[in-house]
mmCIF file of the N, C-alpha and C atoms, coordinates in Angstrom:
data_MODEL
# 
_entry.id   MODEL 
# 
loop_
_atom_site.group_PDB 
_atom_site.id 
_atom_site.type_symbol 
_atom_site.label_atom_id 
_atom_site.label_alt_id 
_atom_site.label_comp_id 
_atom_site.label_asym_id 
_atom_site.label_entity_id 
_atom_site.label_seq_id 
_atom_site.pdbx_PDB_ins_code 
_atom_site.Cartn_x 
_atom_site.Cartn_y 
_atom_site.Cartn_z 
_atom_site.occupancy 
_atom_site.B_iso_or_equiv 
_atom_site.pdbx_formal_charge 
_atom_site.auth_seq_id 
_atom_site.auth_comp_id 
_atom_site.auth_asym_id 
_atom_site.auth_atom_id 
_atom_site.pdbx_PDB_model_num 
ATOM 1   N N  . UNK A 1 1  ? 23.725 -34.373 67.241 1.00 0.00 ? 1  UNK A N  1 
ATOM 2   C CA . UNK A 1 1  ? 22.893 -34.492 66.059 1.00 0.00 ? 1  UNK A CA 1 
ATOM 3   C C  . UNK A 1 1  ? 21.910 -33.332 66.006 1.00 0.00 ? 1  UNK A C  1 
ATOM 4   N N  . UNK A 1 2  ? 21.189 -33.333 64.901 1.00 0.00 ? 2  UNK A N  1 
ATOM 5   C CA . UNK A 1 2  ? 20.327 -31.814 64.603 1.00 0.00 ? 2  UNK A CA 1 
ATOM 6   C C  . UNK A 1 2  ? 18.713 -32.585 65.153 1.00 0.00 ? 2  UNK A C  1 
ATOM 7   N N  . UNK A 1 3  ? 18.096 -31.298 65.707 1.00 0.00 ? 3  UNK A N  1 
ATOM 8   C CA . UNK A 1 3  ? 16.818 -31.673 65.296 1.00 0.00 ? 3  UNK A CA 1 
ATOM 9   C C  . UNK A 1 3  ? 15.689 -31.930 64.436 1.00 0.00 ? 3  UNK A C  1 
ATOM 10  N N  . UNK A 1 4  ? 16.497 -32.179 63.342 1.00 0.00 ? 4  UNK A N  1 
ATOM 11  C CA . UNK A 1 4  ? 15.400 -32.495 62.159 1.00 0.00 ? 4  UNK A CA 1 
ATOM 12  C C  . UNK A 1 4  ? 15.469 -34.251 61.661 1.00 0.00 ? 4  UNK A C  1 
ATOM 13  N N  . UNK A 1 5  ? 14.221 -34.455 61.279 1.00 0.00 ? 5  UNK A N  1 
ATOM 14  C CA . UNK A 1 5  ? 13.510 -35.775 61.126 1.00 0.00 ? 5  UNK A CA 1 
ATOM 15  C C  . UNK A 1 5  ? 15.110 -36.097 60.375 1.00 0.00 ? 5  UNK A C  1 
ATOM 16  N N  . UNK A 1 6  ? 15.290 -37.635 60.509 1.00 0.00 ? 6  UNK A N  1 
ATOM 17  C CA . UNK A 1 6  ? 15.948 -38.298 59.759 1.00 0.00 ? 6  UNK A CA 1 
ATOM 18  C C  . UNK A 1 6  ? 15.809 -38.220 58.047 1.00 0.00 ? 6  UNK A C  1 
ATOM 19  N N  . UNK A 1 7  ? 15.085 -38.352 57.604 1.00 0.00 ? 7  UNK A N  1 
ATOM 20  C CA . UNK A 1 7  ? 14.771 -38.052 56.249 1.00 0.00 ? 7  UNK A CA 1 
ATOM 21  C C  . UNK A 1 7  ? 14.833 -36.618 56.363 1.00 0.00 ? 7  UNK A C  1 
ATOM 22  N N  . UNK A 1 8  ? 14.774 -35.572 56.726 1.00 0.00 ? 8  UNK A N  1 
ATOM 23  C CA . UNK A 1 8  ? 14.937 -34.092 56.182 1.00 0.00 ? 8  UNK A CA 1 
ATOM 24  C C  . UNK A 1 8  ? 16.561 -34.208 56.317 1.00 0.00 ? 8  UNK A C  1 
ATOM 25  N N  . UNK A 1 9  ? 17.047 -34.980 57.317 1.00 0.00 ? 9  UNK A N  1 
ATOM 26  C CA . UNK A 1 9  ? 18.208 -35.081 57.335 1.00 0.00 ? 9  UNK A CA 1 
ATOM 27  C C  . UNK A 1 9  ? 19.119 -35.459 55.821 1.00 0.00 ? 9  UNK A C  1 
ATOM 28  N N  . UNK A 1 10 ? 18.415 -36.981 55.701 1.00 0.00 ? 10 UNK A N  1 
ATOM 29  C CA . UNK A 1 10 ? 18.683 -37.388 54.166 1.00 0.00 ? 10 UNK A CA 1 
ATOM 30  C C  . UNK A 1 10 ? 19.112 -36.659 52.828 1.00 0.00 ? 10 UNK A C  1 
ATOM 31  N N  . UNK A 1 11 ? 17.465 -36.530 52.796 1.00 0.00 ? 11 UNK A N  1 
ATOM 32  C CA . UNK A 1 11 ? 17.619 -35.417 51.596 1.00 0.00 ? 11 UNK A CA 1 
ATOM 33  C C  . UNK A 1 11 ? 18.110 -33.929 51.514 1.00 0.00 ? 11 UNK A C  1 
ATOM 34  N N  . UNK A 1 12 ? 18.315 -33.647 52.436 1.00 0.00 ? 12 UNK A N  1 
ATOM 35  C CA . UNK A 1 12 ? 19.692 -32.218 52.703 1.00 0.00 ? 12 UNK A CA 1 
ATOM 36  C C  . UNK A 1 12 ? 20.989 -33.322 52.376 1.00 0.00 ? 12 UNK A C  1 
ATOM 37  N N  . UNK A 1 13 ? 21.481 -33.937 52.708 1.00 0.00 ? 13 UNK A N  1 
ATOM 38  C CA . UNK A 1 13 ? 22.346 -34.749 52.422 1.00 0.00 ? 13 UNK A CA 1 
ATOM 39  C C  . UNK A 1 13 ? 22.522 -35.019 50.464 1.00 0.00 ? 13 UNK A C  1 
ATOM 40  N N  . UNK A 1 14 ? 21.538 -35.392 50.283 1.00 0.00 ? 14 UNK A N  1 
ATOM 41  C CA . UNK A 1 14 ? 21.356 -36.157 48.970 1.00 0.00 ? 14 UNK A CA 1 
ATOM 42  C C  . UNK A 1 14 ? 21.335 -34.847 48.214 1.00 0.00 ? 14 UNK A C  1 
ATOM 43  N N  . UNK A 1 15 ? 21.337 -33.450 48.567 1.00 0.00 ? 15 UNK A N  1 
ATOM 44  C CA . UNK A 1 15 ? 21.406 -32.716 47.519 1.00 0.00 ? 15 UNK A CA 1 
ATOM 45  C C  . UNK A 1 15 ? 22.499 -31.816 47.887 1.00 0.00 ? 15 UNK A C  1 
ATOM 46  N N  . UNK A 1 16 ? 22.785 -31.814 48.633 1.00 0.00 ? 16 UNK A N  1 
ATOM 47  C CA . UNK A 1 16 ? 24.328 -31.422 49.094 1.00 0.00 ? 16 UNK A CA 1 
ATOM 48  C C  . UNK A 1 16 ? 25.610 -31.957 48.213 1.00 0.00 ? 16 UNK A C  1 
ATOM 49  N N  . UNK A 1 17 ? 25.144 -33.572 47.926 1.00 0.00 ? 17 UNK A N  1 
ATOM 50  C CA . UNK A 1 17 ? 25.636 -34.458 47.066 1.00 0.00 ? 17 UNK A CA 1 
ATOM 51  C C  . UNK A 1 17 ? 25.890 -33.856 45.444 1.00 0.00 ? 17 UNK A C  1 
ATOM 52  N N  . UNK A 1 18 ? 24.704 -33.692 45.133 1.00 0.00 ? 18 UNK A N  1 
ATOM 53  C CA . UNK A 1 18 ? 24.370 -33.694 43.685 1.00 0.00 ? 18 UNK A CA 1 
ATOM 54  C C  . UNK A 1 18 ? 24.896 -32.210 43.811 1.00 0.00 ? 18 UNK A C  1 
ATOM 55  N N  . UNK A 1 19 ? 24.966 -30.757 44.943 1.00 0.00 ? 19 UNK A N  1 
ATOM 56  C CA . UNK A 1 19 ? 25.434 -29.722 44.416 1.00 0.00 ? 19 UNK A CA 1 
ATOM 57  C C  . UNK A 1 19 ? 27.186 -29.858 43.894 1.00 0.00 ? 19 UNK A C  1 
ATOM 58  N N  . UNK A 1 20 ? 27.696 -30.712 44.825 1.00 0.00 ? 20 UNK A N  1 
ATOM 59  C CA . UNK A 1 20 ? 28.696 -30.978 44.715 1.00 0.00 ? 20 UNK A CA 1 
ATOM 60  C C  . UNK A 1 20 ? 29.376 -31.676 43.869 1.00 0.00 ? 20 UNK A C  1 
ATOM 61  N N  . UNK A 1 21 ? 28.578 -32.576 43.043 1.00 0.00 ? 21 UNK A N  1 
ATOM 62  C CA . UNK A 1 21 ? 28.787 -33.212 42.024 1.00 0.00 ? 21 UNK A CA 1 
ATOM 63  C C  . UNK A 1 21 ? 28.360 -32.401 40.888 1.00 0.00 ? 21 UNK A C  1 
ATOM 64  N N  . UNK A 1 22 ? 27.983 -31.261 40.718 1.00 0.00 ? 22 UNK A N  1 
ATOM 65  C CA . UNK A 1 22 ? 27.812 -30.708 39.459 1.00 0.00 ? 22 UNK A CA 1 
ATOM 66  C C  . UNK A 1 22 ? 28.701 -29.558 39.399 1.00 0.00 ? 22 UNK A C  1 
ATOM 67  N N  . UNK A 1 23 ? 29.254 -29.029 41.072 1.00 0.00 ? 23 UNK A N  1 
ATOM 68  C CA . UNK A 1 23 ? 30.412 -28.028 40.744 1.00 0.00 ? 23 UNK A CA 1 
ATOM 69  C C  . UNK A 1 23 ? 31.960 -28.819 40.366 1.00 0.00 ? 23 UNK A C  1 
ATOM 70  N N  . UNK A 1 24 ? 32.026 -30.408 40.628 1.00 0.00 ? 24 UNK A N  1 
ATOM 71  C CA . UNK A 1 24 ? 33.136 -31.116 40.012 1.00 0.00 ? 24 UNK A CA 1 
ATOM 72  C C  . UNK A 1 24 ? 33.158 -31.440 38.814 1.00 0.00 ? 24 UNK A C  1 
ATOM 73  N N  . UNK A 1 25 ? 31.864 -31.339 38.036 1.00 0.00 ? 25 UNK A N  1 
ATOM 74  C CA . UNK A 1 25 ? 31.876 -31.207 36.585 1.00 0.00 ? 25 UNK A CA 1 
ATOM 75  C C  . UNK A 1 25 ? 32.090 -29.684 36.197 1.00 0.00 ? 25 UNK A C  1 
ATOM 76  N N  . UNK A 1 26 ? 31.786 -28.778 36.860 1.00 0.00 ? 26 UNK A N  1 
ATOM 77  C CA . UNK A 1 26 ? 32.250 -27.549 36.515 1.00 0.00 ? 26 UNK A CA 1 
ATOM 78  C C  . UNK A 1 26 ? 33.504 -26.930 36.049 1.00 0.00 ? 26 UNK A C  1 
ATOM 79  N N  . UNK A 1 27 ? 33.982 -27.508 37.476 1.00 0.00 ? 27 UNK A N  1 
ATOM 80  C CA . UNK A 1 27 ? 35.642 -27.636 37.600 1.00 0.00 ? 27 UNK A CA 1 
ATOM 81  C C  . UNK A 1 27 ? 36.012 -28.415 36.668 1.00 0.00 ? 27 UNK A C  1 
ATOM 82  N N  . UNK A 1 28 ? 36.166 -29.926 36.335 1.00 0.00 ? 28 UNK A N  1 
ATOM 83  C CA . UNK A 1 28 ? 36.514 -30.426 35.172 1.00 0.00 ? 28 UNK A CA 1 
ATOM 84  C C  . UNK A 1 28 ? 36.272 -30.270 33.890 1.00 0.00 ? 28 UNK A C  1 
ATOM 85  N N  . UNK A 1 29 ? 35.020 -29.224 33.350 1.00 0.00 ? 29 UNK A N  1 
ATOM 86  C CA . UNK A 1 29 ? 35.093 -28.544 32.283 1.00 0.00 ? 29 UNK A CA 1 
ATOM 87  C C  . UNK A 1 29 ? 36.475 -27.153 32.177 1.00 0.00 ? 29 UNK A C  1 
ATOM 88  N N  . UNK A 1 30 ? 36.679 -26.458 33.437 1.00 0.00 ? 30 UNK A N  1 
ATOM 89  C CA . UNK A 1 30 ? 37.149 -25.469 33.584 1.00 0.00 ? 30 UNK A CA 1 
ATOM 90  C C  . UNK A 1 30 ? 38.653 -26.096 33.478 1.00 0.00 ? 30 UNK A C  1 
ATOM 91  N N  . UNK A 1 31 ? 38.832 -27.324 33.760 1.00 0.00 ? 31 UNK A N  1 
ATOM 92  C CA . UNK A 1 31 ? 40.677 -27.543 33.815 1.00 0.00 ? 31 UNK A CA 1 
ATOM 93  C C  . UNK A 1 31 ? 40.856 -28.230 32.672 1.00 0.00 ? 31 UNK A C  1 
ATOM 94  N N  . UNK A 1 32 ? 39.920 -28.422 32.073 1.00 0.00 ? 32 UNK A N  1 
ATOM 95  C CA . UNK A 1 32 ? 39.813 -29.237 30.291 1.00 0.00 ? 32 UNK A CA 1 
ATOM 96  C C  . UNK A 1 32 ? 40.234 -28.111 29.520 1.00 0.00 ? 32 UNK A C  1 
ATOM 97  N N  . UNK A 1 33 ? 39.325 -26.765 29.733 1.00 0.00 ? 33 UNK A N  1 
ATOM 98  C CA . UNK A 1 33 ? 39.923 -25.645 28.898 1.00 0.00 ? 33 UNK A CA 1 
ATOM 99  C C  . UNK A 1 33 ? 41.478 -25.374 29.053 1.00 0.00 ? 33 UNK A C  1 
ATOM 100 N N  . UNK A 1 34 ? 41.853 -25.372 30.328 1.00 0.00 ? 34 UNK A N  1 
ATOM 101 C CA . UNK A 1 34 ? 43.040 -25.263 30.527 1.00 0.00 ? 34 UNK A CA 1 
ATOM 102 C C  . UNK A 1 34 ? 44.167 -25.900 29.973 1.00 0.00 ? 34 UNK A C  1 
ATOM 103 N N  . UNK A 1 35 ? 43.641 -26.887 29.842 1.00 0.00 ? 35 UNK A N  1 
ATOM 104 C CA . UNK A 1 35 ? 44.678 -28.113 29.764 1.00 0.00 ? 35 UNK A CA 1 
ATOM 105 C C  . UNK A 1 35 ? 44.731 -27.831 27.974 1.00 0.00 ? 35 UNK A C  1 
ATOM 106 N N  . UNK A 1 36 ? 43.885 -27.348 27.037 1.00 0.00 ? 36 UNK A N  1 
ATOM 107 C CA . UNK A 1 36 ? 43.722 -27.349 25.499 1.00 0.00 ? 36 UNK A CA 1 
ATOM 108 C C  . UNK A 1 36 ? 44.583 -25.875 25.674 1.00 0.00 ? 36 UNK A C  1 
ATOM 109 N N  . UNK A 1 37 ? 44.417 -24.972 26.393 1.00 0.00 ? 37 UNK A N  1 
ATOM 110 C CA . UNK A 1 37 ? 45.211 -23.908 26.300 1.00 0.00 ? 37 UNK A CA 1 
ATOM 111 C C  . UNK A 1 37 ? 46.849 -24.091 26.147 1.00 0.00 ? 37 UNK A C  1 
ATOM 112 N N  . UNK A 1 38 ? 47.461 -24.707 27.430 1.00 0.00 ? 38 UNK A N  1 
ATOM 113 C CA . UNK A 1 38 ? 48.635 -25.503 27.583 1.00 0.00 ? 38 UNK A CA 1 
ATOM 114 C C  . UNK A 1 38 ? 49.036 -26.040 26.740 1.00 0.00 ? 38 UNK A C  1 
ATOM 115 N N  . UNK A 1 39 ? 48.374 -27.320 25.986 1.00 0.00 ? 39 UNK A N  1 
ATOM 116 C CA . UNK A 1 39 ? 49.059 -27.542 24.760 1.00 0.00 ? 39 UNK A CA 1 
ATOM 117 C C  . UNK A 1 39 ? 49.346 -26.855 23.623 1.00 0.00 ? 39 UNK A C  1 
ATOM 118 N N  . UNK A 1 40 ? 48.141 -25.691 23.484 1.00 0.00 ? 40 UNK A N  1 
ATOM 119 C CA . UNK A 1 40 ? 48.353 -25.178 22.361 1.00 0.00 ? 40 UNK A CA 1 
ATOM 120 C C  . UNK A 1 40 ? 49.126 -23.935 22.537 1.00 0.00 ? 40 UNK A C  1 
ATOM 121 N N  . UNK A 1 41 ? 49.941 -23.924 23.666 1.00 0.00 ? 41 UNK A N  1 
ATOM 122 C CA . UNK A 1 41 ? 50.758 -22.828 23.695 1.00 0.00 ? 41 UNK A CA 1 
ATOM 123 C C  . UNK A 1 41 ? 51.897 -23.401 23.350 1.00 0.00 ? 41 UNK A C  1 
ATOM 124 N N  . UNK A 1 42 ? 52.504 -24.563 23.814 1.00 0.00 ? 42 UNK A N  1 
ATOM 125 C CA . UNK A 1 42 ? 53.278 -25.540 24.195 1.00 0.00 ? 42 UNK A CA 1 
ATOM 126 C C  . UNK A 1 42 ? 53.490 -25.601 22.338 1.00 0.00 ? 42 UNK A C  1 
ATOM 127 N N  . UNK A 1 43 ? 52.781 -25.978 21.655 1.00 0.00 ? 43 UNK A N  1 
ATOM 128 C CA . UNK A 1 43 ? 53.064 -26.197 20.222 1.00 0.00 ? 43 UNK A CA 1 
ATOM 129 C C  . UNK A 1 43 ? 53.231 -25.086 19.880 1.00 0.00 ? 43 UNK A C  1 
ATOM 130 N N  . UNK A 1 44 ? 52.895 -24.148 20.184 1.00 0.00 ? 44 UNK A N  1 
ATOM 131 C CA . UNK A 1 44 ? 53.339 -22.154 19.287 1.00 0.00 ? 44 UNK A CA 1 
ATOM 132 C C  . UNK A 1 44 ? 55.024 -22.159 20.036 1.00 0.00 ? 44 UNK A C  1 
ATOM 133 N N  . UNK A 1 45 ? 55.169 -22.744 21.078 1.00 0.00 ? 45 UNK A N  1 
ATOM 134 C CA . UNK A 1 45 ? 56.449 -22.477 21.555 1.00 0.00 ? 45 UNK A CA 1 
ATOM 135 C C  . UNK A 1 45 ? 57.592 -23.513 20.706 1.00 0.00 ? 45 UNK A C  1 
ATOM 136 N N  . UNK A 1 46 ? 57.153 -24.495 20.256 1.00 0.00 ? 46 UNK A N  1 
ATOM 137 C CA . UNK A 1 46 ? 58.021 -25.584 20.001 1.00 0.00 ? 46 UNK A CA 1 
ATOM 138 C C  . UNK A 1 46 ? 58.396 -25.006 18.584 1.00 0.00 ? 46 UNK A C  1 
ATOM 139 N N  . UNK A 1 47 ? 57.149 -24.313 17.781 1.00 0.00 ? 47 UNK A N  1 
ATOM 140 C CA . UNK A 1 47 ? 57.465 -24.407 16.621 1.00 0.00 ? 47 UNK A CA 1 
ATOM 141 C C  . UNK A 1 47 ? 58.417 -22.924 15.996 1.00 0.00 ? 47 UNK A C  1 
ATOM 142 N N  . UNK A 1 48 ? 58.017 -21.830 17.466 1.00 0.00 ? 48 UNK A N  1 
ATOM 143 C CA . UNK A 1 48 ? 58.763 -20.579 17.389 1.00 0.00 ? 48 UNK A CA 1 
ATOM 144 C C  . UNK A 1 48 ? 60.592 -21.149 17.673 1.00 0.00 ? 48 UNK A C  1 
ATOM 145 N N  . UNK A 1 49 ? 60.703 -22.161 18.505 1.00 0.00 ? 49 UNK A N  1 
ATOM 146 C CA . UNK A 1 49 ? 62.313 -22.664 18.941 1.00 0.00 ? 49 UNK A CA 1 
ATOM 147 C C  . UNK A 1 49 ? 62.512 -23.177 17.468 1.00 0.00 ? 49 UNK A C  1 
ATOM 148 N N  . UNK A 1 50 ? 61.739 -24.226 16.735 1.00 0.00 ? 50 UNK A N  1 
ATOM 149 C CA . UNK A 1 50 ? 62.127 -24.753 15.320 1.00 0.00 ? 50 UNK A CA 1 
ATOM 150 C C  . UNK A 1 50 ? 62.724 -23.543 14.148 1.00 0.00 ? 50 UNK A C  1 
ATOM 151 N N  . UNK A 1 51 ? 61.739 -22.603 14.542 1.00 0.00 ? 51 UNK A N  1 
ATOM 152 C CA . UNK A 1 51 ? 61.927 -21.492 13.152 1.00 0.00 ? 51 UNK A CA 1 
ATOM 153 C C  . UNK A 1 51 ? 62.766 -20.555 13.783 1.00 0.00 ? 51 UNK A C  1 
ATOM 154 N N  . UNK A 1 52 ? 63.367 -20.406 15.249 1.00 0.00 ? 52 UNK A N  1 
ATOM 155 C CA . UNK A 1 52 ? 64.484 -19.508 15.048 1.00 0.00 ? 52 UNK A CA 1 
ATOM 156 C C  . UNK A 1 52 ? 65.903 -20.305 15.305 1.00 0.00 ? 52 UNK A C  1 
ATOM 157 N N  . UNK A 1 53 ? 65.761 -22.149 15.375 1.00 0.00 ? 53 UNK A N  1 
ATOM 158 C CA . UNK A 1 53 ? 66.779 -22.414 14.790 1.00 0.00 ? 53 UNK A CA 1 
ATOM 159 C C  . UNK A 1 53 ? 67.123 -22.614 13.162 1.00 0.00 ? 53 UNK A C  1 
ATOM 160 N N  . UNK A 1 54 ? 65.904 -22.237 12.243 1.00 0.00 ? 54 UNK A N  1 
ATOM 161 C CA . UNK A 1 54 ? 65.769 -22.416 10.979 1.00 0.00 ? 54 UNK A CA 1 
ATOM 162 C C  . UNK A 1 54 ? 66.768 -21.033 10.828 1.00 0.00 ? 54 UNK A C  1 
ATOM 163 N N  . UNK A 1 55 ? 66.061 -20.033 11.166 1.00 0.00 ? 55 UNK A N  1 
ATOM 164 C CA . UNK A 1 55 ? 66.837 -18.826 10.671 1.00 0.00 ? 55 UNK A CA 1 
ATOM 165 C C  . UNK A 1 55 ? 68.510 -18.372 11.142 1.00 0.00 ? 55 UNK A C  1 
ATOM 166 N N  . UNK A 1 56 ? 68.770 -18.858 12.378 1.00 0.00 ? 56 UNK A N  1 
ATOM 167 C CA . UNK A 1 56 ? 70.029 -19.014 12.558 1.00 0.00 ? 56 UNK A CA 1 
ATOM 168 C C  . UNK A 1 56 ? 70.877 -19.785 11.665 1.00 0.00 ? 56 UNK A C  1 
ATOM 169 N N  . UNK A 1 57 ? 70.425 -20.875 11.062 1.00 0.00 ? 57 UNK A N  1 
ATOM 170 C CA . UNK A 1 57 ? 70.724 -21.345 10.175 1.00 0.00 ? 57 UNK A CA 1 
ATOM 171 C C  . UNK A 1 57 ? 71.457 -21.154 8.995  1.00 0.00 ? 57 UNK A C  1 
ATOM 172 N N  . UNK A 1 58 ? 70.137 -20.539 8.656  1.00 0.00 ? 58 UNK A N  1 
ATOM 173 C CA . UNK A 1 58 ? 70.400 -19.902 7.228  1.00 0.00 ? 58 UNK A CA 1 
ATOM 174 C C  . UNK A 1 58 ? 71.065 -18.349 7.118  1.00 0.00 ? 58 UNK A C  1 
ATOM 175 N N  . UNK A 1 59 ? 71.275 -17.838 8.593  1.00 0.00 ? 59 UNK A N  1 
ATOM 176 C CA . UNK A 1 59 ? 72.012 -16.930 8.764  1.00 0.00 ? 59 UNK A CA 1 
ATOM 177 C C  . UNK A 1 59 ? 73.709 -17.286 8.512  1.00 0.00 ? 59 UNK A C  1 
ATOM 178 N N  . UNK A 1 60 ? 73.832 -18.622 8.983  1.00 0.00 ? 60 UNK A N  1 
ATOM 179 C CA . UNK A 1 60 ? 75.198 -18.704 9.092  1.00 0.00 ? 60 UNK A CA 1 
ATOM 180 C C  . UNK A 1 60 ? 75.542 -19.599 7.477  1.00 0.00 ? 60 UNK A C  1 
ATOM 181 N N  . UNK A 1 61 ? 74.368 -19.661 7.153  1.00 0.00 ? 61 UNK A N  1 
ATOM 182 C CA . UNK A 1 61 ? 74.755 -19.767 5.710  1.00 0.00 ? 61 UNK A CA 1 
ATOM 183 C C  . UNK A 1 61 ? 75.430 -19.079 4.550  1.00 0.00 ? 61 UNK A C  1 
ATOM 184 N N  . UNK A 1 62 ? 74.624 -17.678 5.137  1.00 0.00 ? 62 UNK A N  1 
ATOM 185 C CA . UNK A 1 62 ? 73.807 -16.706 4.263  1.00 0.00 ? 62 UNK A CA 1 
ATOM 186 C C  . UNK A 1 62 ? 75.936 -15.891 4.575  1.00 0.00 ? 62 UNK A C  1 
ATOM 187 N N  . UNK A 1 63 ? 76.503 -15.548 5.860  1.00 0.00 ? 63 UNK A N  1 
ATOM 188 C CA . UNK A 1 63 ? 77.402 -15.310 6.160  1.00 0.00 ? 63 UNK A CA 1 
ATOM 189 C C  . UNK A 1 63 ? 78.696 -15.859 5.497  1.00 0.00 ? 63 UNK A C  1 
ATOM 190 N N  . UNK A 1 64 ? 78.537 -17.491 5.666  1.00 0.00 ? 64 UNK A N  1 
ATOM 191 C CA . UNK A 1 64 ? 79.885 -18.075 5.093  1.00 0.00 ? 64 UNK A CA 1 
ATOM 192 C C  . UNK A 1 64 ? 80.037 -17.975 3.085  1.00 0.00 ? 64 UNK A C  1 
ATOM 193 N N  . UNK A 1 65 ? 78.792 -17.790 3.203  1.00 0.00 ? 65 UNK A N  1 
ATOM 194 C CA . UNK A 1 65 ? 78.271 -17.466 1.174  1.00 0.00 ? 65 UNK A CA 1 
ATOM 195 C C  . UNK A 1 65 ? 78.777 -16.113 0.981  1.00 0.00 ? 65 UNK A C  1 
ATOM 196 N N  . UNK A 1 66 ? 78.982 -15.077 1.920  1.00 0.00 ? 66 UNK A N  1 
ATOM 197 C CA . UNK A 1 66 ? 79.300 -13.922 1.821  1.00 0.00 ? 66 UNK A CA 1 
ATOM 198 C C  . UNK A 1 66 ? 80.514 -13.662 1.760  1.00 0.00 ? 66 UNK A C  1 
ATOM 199 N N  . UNK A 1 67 ? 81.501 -14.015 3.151  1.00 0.00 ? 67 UNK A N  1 
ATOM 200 C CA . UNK A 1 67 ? 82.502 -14.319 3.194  1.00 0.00 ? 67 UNK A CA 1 
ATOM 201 C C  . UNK A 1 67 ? 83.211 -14.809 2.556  1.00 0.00 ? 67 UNK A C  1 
ATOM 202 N N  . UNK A 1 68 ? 82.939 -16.069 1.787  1.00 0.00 ? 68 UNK A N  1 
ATOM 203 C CA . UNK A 1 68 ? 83.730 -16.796 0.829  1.00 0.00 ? 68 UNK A CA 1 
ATOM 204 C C  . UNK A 1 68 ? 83.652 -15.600 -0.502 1.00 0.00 ? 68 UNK A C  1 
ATOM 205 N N  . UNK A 1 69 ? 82.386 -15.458 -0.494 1.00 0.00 ? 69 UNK A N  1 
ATOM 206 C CA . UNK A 1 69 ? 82.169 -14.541 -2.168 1.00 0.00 ? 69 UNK A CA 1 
ATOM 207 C C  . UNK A 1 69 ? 82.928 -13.231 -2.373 1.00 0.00 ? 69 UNK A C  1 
ATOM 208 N N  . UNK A 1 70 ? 83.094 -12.872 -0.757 1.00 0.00 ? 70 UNK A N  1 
ATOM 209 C CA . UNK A 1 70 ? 83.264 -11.041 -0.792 1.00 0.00 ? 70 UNK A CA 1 
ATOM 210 C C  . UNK A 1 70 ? 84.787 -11.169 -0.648 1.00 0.00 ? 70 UNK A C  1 
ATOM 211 N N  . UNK A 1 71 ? 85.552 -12.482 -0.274 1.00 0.00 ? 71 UNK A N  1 
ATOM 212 C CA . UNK A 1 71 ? 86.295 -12.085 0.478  1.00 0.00 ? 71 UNK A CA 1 
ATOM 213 C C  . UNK A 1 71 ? 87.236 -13.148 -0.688 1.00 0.00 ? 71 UNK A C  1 
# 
């Protein structure tokens, strides 16, 4: 054990506590951003897969309209 009074002991303790409890709110602000980043990449990705199966689409539309017309 250390040589300091029981209570100096304490309250080194008790704020050791509270430093530590305000860098876990830190951190959980910091993985909140993260986590809003993630989704909102996650939706730019879903909707880039939607619109280049849109345009494949209408590519093979745009082809068989040609084909039939030109040909």
């Amino acid at each position: 054990m250390s040589d300091l009074p029981h209570e100096v002991e304490i309250a080194l303790l008790q704020k050791e506590i509270v430093d530590l409890t305000n860098k876990v709110e830190d951190l959980s602000k910091a993985v909140s951003g993260l986590v809003d980043a993630w989704k909102t990449a996650s939706g730019v990705v879903a909707f880039i897969k939607w619109l280049s199966g849109l345009i494949v689409a209408a590519g093979v539309i745009w082809t068989a309209f040609k084909m039939k017309v030109g040909g």
